[in-house]
VMD Tcl script that draws the C-alpha trace (Angstrom):
set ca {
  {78.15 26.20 18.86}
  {76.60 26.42 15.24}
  {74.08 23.50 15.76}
  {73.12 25.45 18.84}
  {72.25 28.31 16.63}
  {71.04 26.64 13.90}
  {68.74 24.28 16.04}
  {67.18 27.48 17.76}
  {66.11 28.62 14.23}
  {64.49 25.47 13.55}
  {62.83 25.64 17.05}
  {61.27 28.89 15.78}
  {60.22 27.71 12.34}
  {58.31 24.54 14.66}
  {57.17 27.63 17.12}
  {55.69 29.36 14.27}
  {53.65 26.39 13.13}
  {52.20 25.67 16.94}
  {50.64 29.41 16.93}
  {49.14 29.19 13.77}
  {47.42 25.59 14.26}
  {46.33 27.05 17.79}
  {44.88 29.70 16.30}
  {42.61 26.87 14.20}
  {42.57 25.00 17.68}
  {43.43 22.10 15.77}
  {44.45 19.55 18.62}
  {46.16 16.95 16.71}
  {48.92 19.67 14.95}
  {48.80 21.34 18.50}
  {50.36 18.00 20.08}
  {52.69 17.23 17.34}
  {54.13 20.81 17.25}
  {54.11 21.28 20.63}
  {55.75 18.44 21.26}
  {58.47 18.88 18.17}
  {59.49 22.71 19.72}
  {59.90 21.28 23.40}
  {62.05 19.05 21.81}
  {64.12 21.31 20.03}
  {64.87 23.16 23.49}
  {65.85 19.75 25.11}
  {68.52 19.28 21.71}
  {69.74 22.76 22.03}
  {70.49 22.87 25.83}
  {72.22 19.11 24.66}
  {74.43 20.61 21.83}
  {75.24 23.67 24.31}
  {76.42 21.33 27.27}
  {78.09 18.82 25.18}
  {80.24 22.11 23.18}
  {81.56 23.20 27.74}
  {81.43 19.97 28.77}
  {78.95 18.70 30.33}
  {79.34 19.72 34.48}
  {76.51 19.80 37.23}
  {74.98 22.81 36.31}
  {74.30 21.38 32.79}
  {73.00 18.01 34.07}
  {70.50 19.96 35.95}
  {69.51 22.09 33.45}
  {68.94 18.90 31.34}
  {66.99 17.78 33.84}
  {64.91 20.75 34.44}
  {64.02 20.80 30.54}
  {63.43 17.12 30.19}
  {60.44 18.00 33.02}
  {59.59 21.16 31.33}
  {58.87 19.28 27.71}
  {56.83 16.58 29.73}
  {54.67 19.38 31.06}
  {53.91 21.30 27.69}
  {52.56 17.99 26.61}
  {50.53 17.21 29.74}
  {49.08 20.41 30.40}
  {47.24 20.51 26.70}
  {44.20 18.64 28.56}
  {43.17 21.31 31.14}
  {39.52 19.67 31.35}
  {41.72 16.28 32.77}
  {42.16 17.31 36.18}
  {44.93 14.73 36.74}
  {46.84 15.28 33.43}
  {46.63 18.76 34.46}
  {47.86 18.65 38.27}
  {50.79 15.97 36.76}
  {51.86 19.07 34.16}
  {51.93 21.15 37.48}
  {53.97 18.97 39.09}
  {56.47 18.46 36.27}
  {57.19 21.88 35.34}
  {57.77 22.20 39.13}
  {60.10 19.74 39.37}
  {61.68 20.77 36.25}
  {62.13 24.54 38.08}
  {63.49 22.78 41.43}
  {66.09 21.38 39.01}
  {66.83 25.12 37.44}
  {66.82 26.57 41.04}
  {69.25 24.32 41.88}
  {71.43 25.05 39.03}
  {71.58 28.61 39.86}
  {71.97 28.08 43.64}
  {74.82 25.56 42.76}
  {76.75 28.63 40.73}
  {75.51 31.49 42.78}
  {75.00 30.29 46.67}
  {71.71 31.04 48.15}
  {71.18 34.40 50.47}
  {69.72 35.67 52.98}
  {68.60 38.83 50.52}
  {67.07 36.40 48.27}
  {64.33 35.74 51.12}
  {63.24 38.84 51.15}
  {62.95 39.38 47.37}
  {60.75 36.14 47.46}
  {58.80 37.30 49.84}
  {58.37 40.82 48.12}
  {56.97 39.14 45.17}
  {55.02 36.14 46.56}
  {53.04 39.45 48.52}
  {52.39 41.09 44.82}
  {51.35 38.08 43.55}
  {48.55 37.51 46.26}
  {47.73 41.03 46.26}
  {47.41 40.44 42.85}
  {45.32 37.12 42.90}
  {43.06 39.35 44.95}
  {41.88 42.26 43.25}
  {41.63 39.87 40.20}
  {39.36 38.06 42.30}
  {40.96 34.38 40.88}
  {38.86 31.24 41.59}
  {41.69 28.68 41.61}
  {39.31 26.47 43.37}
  {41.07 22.54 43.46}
  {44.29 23.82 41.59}
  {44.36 26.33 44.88}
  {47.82 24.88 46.61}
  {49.78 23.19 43.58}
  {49.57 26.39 41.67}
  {51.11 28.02 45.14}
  {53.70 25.62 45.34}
  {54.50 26.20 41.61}
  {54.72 30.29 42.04}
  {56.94 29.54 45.27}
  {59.28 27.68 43.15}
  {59.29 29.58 39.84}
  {59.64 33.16 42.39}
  {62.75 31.06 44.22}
  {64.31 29.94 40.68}
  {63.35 33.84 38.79}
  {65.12 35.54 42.33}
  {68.26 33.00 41.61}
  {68.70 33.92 38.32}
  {68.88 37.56 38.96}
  {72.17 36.34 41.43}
  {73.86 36.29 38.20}
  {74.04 39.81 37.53}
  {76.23 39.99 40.09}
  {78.37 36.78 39.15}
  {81.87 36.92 37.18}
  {80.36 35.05 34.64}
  {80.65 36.88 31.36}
  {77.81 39.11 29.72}
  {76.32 36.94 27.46}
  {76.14 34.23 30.40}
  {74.07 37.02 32.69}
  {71.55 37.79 30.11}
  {71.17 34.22 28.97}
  {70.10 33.35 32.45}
  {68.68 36.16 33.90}
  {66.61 37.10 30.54}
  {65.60 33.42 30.03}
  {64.14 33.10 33.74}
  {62.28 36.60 33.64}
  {60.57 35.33 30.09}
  {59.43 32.05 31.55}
  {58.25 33.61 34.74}
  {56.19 36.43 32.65}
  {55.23 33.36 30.45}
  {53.65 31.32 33.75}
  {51.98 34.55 34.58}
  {49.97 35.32 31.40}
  {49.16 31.23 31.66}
  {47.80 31.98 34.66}
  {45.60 34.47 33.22}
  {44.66 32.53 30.14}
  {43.59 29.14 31.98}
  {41.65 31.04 35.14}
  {40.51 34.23 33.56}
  {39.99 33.35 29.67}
  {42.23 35.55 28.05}
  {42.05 36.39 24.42}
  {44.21 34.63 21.77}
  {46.70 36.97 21.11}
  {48.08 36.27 24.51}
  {48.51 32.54 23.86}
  {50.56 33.29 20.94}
  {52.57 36.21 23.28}
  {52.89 33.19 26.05}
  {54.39 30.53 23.77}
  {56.66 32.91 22.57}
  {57.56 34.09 25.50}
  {58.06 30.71 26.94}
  {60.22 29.03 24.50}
  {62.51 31.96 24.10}
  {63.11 31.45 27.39}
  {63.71 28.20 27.27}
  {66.10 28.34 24.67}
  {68.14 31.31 26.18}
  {68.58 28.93 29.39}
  {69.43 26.19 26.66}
  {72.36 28.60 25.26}
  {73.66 29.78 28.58}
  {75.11 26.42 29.14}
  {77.65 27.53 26.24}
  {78.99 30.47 28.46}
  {79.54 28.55 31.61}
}
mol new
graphics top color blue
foreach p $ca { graphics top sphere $p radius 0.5 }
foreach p [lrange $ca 0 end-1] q [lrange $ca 1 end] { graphics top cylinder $p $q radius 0.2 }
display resetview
């Protein structure tokens, strides 16, 4: 449980060093660090499962952050539409694989239709009064909001789990930051937002990672 800890504060320290070289946009730091704190949430979310033992919902967490760390790497080429679509495609997958998770502890409902629905209908409300040009990236980035929505509605199932505290916020918190963290990426890719949000995104993003990484220590 220790390493856990101890590698989250090293994932920080690596965290720390990614905003600051993208605030020099200096690509070659950019990839190494990147890289090196995706990493770090892969070896945490392995020193949590190994610590409970590793059951299904751990092997498909693993999963979904072995796909999420191949994404942060891919999507750092937004002007290679290919690169880009595959970094789509793997943090998709890698949320399919979290969904699961959560559906394999908490069932799926018919309530958590609705609540997808309710926020799929913000987020196109949303898409347009921003007036978004999504132009070719038009249906994956859909298919990714369906997915993340499905996998952020799951994790708010475990509120009403009997899972204990720290296991509810680690899941529920976690998904909520990497859903907010998709959101502002959508906003700084399609509308050019300022620089402060990149640093808010990343941060956002990897705690969120790493309080999915932890939860598999409380279940």
């Amino acid at each position: 449980m220790v390493t856990a800890f101890i590698l989250t504060g090293l994932m920080y320290i690596s965290l720390v060093a990614l905003i600051h070289y993208k605030n020099l946009e200096k690509d070659l730091p950019i990839l190494a660090f990147k890289t090196l704190t995706s990493l770090f949430f892969i070896a945490i979310a392995a020193v949590s499962g190994s610590c409970a033992g590793f059951g299904t919902y751990a092997i498909l967490m693993m999963l979904g952050f072995v796909f999420g760390a191949i994404g942060d790497v891919l999507i750092l080429d937004k002007q290679n539409t290919p690169r880009f679509i595959s970094a789509i495609s793997s943090f998709l997958i890698g949320h399919i694989f979290f969904a699961a998770a959560f559906c394999f502890l908490f069932g799926f409902h018919w309530l958590d239709i609705i609540l997808v629905a309710a926020i799929l209908a913000i987020a196109v409300y949303v898409y347009k009064i921003q007036k978004f040009n999504l132009g070719k990236y038009l249906i994956p980035v859909a298919g990714y909001a369906l997915v993340i929505t499905v996998m952020l509605v799951k994790s708010l199932s475990s509120i009403y789990s009997l899972y204990s505290l720290a296991a509810k916020l680690a899941i529920f918190v976690g998904a909520a930051m990497f859903f907010a963290s998709d959101v502002i990426l959508v906003f700084l890719v399609f509308k050019k937002f300022s620089k402060k949000w990149s640093a808010i995104n990343l941060i956002l993003y990897y705690t969120g990672q790493a309080l999915l990484a932890l939860s598999l220590l409380a279940i």
